[in-house]
Every structure is written in structure tokens, then in C-alpha cells.
N, C-alpha and C positions, 0 to 999 in steps of 0.2 A: 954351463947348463944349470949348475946347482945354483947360482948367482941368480939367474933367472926365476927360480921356481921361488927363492926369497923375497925374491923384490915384489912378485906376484902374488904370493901370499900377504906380505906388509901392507900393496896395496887393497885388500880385501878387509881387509883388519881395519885401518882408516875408515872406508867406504862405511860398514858394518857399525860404528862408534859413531859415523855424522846421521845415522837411523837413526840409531837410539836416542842419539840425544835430543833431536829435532824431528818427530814426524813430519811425513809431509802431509801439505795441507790438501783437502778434501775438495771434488769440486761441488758448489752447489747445486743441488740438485733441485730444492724443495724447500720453500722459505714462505710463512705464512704471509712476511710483508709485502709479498708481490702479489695476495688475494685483497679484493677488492670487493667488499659486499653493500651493494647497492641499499638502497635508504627502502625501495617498494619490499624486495626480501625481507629485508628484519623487520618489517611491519606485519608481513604475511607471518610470520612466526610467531609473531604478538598474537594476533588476533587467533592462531589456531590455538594457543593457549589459553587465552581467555576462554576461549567457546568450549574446551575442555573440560575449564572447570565449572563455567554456567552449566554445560551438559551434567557434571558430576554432581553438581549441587541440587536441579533438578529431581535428578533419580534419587538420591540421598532423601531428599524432603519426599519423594511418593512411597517409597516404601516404609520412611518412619509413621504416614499417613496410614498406610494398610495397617501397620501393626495396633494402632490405636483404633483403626476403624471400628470395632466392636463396642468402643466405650466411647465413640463418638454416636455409635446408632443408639447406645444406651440413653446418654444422654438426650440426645433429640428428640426418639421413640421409647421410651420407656417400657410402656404395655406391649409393644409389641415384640421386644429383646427378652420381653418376661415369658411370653409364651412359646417363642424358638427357644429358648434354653431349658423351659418344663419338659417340652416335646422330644428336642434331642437329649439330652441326658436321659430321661425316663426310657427313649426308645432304646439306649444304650444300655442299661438296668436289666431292661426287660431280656435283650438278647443275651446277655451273660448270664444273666438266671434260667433262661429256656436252652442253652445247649449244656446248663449243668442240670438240669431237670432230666432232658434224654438222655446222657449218663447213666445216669442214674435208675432211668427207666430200661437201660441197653442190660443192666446190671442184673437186674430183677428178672430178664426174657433169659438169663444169662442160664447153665446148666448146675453150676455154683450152689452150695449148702451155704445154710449160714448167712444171707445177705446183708442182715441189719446191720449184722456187726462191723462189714467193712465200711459203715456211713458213721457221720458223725452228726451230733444233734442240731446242727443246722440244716445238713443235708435232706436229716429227716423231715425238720419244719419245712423245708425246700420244699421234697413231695408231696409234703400233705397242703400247702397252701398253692403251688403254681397252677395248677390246674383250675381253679378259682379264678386264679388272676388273668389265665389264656381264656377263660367264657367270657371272660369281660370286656378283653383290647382286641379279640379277634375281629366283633364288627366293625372296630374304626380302623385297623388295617387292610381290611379288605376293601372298605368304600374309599382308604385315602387312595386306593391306586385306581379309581376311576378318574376321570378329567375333571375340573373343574370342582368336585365334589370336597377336597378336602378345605374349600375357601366356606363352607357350608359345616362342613362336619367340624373340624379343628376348631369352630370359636364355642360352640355347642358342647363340646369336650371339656373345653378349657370351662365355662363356668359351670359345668355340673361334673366337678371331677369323679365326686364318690360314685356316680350313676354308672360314669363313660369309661373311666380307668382307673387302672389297677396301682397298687401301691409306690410301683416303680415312678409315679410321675405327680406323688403328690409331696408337700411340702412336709416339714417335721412336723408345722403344727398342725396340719390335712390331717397325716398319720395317727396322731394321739386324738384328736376326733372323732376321726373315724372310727380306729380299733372301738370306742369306748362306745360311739353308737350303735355299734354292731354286736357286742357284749350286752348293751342295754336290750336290744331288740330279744338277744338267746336269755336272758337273765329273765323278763315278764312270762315266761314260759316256767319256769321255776315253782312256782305255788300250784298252777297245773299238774306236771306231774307231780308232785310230792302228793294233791289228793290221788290220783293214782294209784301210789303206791301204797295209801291208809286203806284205799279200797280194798286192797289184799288182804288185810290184815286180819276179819274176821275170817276168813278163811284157814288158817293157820293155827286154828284154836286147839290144843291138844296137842299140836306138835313143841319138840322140847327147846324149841328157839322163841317160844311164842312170847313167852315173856321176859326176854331181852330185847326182843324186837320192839315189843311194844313199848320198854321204854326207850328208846332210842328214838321213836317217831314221836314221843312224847316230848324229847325236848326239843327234837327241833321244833315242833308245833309249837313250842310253848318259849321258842327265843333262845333257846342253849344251845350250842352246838355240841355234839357227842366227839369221842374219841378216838383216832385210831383206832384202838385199842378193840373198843367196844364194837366197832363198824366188822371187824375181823372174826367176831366170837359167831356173829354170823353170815358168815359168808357164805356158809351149804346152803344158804336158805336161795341163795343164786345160782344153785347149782341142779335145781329140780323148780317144778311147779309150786308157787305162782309168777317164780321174777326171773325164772331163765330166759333168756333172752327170748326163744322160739316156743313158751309159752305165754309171753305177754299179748294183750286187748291192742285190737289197733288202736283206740287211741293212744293208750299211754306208747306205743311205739313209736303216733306222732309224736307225742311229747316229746320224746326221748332224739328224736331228728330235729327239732326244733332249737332244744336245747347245743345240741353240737352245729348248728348250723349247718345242717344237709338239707338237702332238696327233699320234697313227698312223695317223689319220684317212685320210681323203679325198682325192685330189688332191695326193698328196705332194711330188713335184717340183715340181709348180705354186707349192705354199705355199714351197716353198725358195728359189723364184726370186725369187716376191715377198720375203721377210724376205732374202736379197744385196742388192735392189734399198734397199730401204728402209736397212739398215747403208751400203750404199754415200753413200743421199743423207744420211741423218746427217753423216757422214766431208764431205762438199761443206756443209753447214749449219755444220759449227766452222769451216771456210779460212773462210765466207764474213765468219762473226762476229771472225775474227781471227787464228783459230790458236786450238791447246790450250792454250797457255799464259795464253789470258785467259779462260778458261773458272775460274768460280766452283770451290768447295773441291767441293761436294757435286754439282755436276753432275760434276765431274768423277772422281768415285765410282763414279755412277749410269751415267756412261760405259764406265768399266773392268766394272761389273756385267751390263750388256748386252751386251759383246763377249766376256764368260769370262773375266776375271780378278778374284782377289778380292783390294780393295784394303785390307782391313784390316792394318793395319800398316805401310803402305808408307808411305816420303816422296812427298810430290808432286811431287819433283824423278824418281822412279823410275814413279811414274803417269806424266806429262807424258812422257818418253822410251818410255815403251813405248806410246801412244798414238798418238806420232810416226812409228812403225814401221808400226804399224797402219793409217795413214793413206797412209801410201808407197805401202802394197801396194795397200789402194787408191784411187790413184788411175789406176793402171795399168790395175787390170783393166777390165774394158768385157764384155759382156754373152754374150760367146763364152766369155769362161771365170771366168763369177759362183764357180763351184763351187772358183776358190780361195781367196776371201773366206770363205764357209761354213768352209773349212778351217783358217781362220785360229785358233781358239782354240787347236787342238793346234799348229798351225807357229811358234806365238808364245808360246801362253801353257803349252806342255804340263809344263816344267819350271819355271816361276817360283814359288820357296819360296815365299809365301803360299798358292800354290793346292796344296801338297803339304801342306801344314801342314790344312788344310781337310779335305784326304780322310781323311787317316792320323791324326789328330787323339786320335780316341777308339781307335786299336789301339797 
């Protein structure tokens, strides 16, 4: 029996040794050489390839087309890429400027002390200019949205810009044009009021400003411009009858609207108060940002253009000083006599050769 279980194991050992050495072989199952691909298939596979890539090439070329489209309509239509891209941009200007305008205006309904101070002096320029610029674009927004009417209104717009719209939609050089025609327009009102205010002057005879005053209108009559300095010695005289604001002659009141470009409107001392109040917190918006002198090239432009002087031409070392003056006076004044601020473009700016160069230009 043990002989048996030997022999039986030995033969297992053998059996075991002719595996390893030699696997056995696999049956075929699957052999690519026994596929046979017909001559129409590989043809149909060509051609779904081909058409692939025509498909691919196609779309590739139409959408590099769209991307260019714009400078291909440029190209072709000039005038008229000129006027879709005045329109949309400007209309773009416009609405950023008018929901930061209602901000602003949210601010002011707001229960808040203090308001000015949280704006800074663009915001300020913001308020006091948008309002101008919404009586202006209002009627071509409302007629573009009839039918038919903006193929009518839009070319009408486009050549009479200063008429139809507002700053948002005019060119750098529309801008400097503009401002400066509209400076020119408040500036021929200048000689106006300044007799105005000589009219006062006998009045005042006896009181003890009378003859500081008197020289003060002397030079500017006479080509000089007066002082800070000197402008401040009398200031009470703006503070009672004849040049407080709500003792002045309608005319000189118009004048004095004229000169700020307000309307003849409604509520005339009212609007004077408010546009003193508003130049005043501008004037507090530069100290806070720094001072005039760190005031950018073009704000500082748009500064001397909204207080009456026209700064073309000038150094901005001769901006920067006359800004400096302007700032003096006020900070002096205080709400008893706003009405010398208002009078500031003639106390300051009545003789400065740019703004004579402006009026007398074309005589």
C-alpha cells in the first residue's frame, strides 16, 4: 500500500513538471486574420471623415467671421458703426451715471446728519451736473421707444449732439467744445452783473467797508484783479443789505442765474442757495481728498469750468493758485453770506486773460 501512494505521488510530480515546462496551447478563438473588410466599408469611413473635417472647417471659418464681424461692418459702413457705437456706449455712461445719481439722491431722503461728507468730489460734480444731463436725453429716450421714430430721431441726435445729448455721448473733442461754449455763453453775462454790483456801491456811503469796497471794484473796472485777501476784509457787506442774497434787484439775481447757468425759472434764490451750498461742499470734498494740488489734470479743468474760469491755456501751476483763492474765500463763508461765493466768478475770475480771450475772441 505505501509502494502505491509513492508511485502515485512520483506520477503527479512528472505530470506537474511537463505544465510547467510546456503550457498547453490555447484554442483559437479570435484572430483578426479571418476579418475581412470589404473595399465599400473603408471607403464609407473615408468619406465620414472627410466630411468631418469640411463640417469642422466650415464652423471654424463662421465663427472666426462673427468675431471680426464688427470690423468688417466698420470697414464697409463706416458712418454708420460710428453712430451704433456713440449711441451704445453713451447709453451705457448714461445708465451708470444715473443709478449712481439715485444713490445718492437715496442718501440725501436718507435720516443721516452730515451727508456731504460721506460723497466725495466727484459724486458731488455727479449731483450737481446729472440732472442737466437727464432734461436733455429724456426726450430721445422716450421717442426712441416709439416704432419707427428712432430711424427719425437718432440721425437728428447724431448731428446736433450739443442740442440732443448729454455729455455721456459726445466725443473728447464734442467735450472740450462744448464745456467751453457754454462757459462762454455764462462768462458774456459777467460785465452785467459786475455793473450791478457798482450800482450798490453809492449806497454804502458811510458805512465802514465803503472804502475797501470801493477799491476793490476799482480794480477790477480798471483790469486788476483784487485779492483773496482783500475780497474777505469784506465779507459782512454780504451779510446784510445791499448783496445779501434775499436783498438783491431782480435783475442782478438774473445775472447772478445767468452766470451759474441756472434756468429763470422758479424759485430763484432758493436754486442760488442750494448751487452756494453745493460749490461750498465741493470746495470741503478737495481739503478732504488732499488739497488742489493732488487733484488729477482733468478734474482739475472741470473745477476751474464750474466755478467760471476758462482753463484753456493755462499752466496748472496758475489753475492750482487760483483754485487756492477760491477755496480761501470759501471757507470763510458760512450760510449768512452764501451770496459771496456766488459772486466769486467776477471777484476772482473777472479779469483773468483766458476768460477775456474767450469773450473778445471773435471781435
Amino acid at each position: 500500500m505505501a509502494r502505491l501512494v509513492v508511485n502515485f505521488c512520483k506520477l503527479n510530480t512528472r505530470t506537474s513538471l511537463v505544465f510547467l515546462a510546456k503550457p498547453p496551447k490555447m484554442p483559437e478563438i479570435f484572430s483578426f486574420r479571418n476579418i475581412h473588410i470589404s473595399p465599400a466599408l473603408h471607403r464609407k469611413s473615408l468619406y465620414k471623415t472627410e466630411s468631418k473635417k469640411i463640417r469642422f472647417y466650415i464652423v471654424h471659418r463662421y465663427v472666426e467671421y462673427l468675431k471680426n464681424y464688427d470690423q468688417i461692418l466698420e470697414k464697409n459702413f463706416p458712418s454708420a458703426m460710428q453712430v451704433y457705437r456713440m449711441f451704445s456706449m453713451g447709453i451705457k455712461d448714461f445708465a451708470v451715471d444715473l443709478k449712481e445719481y439715485f444713490k445718492i439722491v437715496r442718501l440725501f431722503n436718507s435720516p443721516e446728519k452730515d451727508k456731504f461728507r460721506k460723497l466725495t468730489r466727484k459724486e458731488i460734480e455727479l449731483y450737481h451736473q446729472m440732472p442737466k444731463d437727464m432734461f436733455k436725453v429724456a426726450p430721445l429716450l422716450l421717442l426712441s421707444a416709439l416704432p419707427l421714430v428712432p430711424y427719425v430721431v437718432f440721425p437728428i441726435a447724431y448731428f446736433f449732439p450739443r442740442v440732443f445729448l448729454s455729455r455721456h455721448f459726445w466725443t473728447l473733442q464734442q467735450k472740450s467744445e462744448y464745456s467751453i461754449f457754454y462757459l462762454r455763453t455764462r462768462l458774456l453775462n459777467n460785465r452785467s452783473l459786475f455793473r450791478c454790483v457798482q450800482a450798490e456801491l453809492d449806497g454804502l456811503k458811510g458805512h465802514g467797508l465803503y472804502k475797501d469796497w470801493a477799491v476793490i471794484l476799482g480794480m477790477i473796472g480798471s483790469g486788476v484783479q483784487p485779492k483773496a485777501e482783500q475780497i474777505l476784509k469784506c465779507k459782512d457787506l454780504f451779510m446784510c443789505q445791499p448783496y445779501h442774497l434775499f436783498y438783491l434787484k431782480g435783475k442782478h439775481v438774473k445775472y447772478l442765474l445767468k452766470i451759474h447757468n441756472l434756468h429763470l425759472g422758479w424759485f430763484r434764490r432758493a436754486r442760488l442757495v442750494e448751487r452756494a451750498v453745493i460749490l461750498k461742499e465741493m470746495d470741503r470734498a478737495i481739503i478732504r481728498e488732499g488739497g488742489v494740488h493732488n487733484m488729477p489734470i482733468e478734474a482739475l479743468r472741470n473745477a476751474c469750468l464750474i466755478r467760471g474760469l476758462n482753463p484753456a491755456n493755462m499752466r496748472n501751476e496758475d489753475m492750482v493758485n487760483w483754485l487756492n483763492s477760491w477755496i480761501k474765500i470759501s471757507n470763510v463763508v458760512d450760510k449768512e453770506n452764501l451770496s459771496l461765493l456766488l459772486h466769486c466768478p467776477i471777484l476772482l475770475a473777472y479779469n483773468e486773460p483766458s476768460n477775456w480771450i474767450l469773450i473778445y475772441k471773435t471781435k
